[in-house]
Every structure is written in structure tokens, then in C-alpha cells.
DRENLUM-996832 format. One record per residue: residue number from 1; residue in three letters; x, y, z of N, C-alpha, C in turn. Coordinates in steps of 0.001 Angstrom, whole numbers, plus 500000, padded with zeros to 6 digits. Layout:
BEGIN
n:NUM&res:ala&n.east:X&n.north:Y&n.up:Z&ca.east:X&ca.north:Y&ca.up:Z&c.east:X&c.north:Y&c.up:Z
...
END
This chain:
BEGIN
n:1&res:unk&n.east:590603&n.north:757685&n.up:270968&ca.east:590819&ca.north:758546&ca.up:272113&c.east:589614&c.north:759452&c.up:272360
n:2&res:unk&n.east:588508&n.north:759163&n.up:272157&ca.east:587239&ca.north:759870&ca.up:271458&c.east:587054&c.north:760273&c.up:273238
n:3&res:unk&n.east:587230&n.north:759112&n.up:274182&ca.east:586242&ca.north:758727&ca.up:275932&c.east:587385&c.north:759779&c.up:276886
n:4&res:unk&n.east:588533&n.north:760584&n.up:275823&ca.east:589450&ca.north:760984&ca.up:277002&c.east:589052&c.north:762485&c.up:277158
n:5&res:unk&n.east:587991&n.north:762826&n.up:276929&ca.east:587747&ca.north:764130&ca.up:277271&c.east:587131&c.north:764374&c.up:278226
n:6&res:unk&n.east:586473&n.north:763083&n.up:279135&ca.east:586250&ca.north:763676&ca.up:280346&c.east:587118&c.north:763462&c.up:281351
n:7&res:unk&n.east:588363&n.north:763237&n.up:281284&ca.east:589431&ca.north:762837&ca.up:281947&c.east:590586&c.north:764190&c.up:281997
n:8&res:unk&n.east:590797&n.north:764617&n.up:282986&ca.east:591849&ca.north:765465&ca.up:283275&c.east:592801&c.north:765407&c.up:282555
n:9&res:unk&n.east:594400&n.north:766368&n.up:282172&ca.east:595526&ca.north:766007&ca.up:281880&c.east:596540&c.north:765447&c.up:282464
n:10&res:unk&n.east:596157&n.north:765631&n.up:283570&ca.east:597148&ca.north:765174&ca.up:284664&c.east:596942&c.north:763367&c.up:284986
n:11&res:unk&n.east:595944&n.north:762941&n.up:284496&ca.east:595314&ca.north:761089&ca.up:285074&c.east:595642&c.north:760592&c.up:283303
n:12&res:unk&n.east:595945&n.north:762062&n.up:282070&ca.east:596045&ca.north:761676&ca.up:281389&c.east:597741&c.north:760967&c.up:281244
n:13&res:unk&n.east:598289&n.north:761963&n.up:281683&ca.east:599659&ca.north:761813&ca.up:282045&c.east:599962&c.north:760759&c.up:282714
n:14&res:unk&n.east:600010&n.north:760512&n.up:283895&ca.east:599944&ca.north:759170&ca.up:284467&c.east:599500&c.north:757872&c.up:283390
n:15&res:unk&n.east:598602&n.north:757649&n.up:282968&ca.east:598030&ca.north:756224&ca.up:282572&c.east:598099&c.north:756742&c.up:280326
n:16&res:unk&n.east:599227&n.north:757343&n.up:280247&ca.east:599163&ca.north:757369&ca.up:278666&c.east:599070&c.north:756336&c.up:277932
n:17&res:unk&n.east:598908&n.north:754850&n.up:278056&ca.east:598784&ca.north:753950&ca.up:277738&c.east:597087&c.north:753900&c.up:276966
n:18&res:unk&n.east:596738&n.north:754095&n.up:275937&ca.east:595299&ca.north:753799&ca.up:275500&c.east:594152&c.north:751998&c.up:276304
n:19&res:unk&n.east:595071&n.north:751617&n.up:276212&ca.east:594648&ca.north:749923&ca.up:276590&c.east:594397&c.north:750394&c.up:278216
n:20&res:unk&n.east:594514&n.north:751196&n.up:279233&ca.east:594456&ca.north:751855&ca.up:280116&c.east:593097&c.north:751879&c.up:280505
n:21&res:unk&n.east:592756&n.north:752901&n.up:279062&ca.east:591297&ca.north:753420&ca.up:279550&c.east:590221&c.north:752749&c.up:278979
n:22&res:unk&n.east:590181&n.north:751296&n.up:278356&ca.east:589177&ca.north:750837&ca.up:277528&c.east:588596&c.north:750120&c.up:278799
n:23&res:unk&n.east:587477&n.north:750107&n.up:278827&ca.east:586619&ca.north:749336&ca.up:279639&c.east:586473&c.north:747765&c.up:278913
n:24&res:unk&n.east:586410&n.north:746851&n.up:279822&ca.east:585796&ca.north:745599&ca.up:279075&c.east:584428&c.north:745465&c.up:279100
n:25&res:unk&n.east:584130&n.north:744277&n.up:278290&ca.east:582652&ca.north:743810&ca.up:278329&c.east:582131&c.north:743640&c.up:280477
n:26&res:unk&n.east:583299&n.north:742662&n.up:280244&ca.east:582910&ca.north:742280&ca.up:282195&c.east:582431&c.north:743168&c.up:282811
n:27&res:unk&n.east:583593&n.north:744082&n.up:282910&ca.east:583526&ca.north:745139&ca.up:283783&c.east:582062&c.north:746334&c.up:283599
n:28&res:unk&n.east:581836&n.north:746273&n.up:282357&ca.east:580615&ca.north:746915&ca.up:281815&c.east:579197&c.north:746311&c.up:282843
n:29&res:unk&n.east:579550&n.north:745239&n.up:282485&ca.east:578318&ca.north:744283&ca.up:282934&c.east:578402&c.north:744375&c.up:284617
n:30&res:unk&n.east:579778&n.north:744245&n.up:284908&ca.east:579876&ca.north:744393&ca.up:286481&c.east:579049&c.north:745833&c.up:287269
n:31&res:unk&n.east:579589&n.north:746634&n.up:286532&ca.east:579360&ca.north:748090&ca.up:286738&c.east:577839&c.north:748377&c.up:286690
n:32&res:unk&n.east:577446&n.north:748068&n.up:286101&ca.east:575910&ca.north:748363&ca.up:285415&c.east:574555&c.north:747740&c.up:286406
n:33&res:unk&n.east:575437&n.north:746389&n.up:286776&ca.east:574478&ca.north:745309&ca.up:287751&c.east:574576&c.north:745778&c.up:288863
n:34&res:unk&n.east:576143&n.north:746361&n.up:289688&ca.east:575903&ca.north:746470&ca.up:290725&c.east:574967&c.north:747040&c.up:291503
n:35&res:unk&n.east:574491&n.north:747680&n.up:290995&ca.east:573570&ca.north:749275&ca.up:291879&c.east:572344&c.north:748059&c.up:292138
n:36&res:unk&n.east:571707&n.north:747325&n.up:291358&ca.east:570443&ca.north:746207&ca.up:291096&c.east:570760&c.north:745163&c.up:292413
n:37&res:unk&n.east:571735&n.north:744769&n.up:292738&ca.east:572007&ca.north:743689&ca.up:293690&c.east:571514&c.north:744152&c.up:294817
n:38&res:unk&n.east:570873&n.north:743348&n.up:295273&ca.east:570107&ca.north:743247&ca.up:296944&c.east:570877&c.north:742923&c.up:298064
n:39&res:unk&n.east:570704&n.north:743519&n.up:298917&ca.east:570918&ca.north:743675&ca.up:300308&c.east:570380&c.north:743767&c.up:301488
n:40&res:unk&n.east:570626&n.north:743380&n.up:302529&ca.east:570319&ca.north:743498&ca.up:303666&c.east:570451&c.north:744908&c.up:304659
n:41&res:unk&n.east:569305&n.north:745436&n.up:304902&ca.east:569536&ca.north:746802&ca.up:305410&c.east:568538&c.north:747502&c.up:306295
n:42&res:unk&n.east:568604&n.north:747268&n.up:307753&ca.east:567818&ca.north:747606&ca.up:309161&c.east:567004&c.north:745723&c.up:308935
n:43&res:unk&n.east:565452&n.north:746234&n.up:308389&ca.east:564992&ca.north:745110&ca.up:308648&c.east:564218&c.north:744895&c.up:306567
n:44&res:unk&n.east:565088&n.north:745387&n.up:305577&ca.east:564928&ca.north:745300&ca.up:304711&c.east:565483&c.north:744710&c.up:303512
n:45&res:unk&n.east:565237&n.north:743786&n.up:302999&ca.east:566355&ca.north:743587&ca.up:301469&c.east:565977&c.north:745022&c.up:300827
n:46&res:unk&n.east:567086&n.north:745453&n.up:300226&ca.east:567100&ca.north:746872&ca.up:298900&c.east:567942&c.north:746220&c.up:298320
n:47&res:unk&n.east:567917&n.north:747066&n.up:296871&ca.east:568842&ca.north:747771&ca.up:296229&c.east:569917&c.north:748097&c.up:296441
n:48&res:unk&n.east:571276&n.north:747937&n.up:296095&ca.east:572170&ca.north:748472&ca.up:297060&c.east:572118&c.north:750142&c.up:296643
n:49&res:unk&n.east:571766&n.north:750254&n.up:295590&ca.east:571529&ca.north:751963&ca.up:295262&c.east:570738&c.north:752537&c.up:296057
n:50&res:unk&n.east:569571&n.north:751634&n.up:296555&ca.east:568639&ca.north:752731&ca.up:297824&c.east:569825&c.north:752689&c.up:299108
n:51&res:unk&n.east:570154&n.north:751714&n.up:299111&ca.east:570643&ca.north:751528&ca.up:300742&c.east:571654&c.north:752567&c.up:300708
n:52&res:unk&n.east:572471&n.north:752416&n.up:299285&ca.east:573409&ca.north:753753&ca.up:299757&c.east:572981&c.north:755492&c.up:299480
n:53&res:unk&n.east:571601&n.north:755591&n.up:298785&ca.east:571217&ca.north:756832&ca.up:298824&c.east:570435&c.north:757257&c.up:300751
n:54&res:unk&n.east:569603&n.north:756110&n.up:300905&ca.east:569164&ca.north:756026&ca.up:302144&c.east:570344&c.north:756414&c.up:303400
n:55&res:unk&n.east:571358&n.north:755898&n.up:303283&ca.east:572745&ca.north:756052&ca.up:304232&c.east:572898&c.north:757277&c.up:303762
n:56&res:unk&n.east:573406&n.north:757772&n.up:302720&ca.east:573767&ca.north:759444&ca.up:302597&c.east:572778&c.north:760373&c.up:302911
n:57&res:unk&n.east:572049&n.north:760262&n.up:303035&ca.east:570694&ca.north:761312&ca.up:303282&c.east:570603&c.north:760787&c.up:304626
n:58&res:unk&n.east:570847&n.north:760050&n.up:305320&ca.east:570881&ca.north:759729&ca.up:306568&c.east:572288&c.north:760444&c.up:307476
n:59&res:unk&n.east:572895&n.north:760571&n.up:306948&ca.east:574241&ca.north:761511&ca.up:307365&c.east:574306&c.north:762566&c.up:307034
n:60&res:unk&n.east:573551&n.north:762875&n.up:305758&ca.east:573423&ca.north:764419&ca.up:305761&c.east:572419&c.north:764735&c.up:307138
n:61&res:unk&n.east:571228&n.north:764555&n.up:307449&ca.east:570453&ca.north:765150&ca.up:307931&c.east:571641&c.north:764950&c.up:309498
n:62&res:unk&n.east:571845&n.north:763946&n.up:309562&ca.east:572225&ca.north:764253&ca.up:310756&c.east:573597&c.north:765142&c.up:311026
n:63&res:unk&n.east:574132&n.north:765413&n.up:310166&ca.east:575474&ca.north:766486&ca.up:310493&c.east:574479&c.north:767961&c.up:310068
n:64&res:unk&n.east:573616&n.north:768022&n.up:309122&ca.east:572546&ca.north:769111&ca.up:309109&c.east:571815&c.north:769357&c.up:310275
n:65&res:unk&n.east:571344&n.north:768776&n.up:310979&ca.east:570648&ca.north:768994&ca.up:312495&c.east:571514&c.north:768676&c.up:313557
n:66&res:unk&n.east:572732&n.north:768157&n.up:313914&ca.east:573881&ca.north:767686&ca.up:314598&c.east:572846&c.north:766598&c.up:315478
n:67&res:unk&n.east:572407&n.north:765734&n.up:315284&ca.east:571636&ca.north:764444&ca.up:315923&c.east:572487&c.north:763070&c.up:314934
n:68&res:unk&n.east:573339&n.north:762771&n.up:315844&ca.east:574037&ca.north:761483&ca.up:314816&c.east:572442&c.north:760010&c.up:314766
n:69&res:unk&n.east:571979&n.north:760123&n.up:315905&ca.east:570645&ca.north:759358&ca.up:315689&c.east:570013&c.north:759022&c.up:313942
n:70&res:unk&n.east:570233&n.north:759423&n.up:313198&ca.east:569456&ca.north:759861&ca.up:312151&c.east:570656&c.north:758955&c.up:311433
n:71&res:unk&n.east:571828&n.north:758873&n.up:311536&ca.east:572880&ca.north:758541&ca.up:310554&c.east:572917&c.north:756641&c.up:311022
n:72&res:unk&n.east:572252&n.north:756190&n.up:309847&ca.east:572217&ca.north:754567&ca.up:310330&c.east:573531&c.north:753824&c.up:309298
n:73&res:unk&n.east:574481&n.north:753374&n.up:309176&ca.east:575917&ca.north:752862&ca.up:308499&c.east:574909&c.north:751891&c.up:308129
n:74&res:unk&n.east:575325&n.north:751384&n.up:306888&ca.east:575462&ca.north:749616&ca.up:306228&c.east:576538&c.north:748987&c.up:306368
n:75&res:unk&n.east:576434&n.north:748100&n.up:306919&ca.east:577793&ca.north:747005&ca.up:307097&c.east:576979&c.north:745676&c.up:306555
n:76&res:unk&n.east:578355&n.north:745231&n.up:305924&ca.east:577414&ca.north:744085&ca.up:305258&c.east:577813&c.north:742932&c.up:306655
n:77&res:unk&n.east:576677&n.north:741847&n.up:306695&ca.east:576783&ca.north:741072&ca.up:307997&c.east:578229&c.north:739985&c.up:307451
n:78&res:unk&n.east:578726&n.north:739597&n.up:306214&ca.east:579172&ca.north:738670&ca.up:305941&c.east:580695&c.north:739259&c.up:305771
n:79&res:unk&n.east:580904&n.north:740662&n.up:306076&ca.east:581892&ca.north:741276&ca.up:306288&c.east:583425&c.north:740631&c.up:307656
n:80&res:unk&n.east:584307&n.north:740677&n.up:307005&ca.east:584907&ca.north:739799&ca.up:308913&c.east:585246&c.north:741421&c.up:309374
n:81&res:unk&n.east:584706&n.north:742425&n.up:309394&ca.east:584963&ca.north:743507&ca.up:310274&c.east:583386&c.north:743862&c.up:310731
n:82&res:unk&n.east:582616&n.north:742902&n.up:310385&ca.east:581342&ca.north:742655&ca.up:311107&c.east:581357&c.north:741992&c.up:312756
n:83&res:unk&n.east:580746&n.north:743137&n.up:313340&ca.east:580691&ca.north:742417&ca.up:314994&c.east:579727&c.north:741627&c.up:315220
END
């Protein structure tokens, strides 16, 4: 129970089950890779970690200066809520 101290009492309450909070190998590996996977973004492959730091700093500035111009979304093209 060593990983439950950064976890609230209340999410402790809910999920008291130990087998709950163990991470797997997969999921380790899932977690770790994602940020590394490439994407499509304006006229660039990234990172998906730039694309989504690039998008947040792109919405900050623009609710910071009120110019939505500045705020560019990622949608992935292979999305079916892609137009």
C-alpha cells in the first residue's frame, strides 16, 4: 500500500480493493509511449506532447488577450467526428 499516499481518502474509499490500484506492465508501457507518438498538426507531424502543450498555450493566450484567432484545436483527421 506503499503508492496510496498520493491518493485522497475519499478515491480511497471508493476503490478499497488493492488489485485496484496496481498498474500493469501494459499499461506502464502504454502510458509512458504515449506522449512519443506522432501526429498530424496544422502542416506538421509532432509529438503528441508538443501538439498538446502547443494547443494549451494556444488557448491560454487567446482567452489572455480575448483573440480566439490564436486558439488552433487538434482533431485527429481519422476521428468520425472529423469534418
Amino acid at each position: 500500500m506503499r503508492g496510496l499516499a498520493r491518493y485522497s481518502v475519499g478515491q480511497a474509499r471508493e476503490h478499497p480493493e488493492i488489485k485496484e490500484w496496481e498498474v500493469s506492465k501494459e499499461f506502464r508501457k502504454w502510458v509512458t509511449g504515449f506522449p512519443l507518438e506522432r501526429v498530424d498538426y496544422l502542416q506538421f507531424t509532432l509529438e503528441i506532447q508538443g501538439v498538446i502543450e502547443g494547443v494549451v498555450r494556444g488557448f491560454r493566450r487567446a482567452v489572455i488577450e480575448n483573440q480566439p484567432r490564436y486558439y488552433k484545436p487538434w482533431t485527429p483527421k481519422n476521428s468520425k467526428w472529423a469534418g
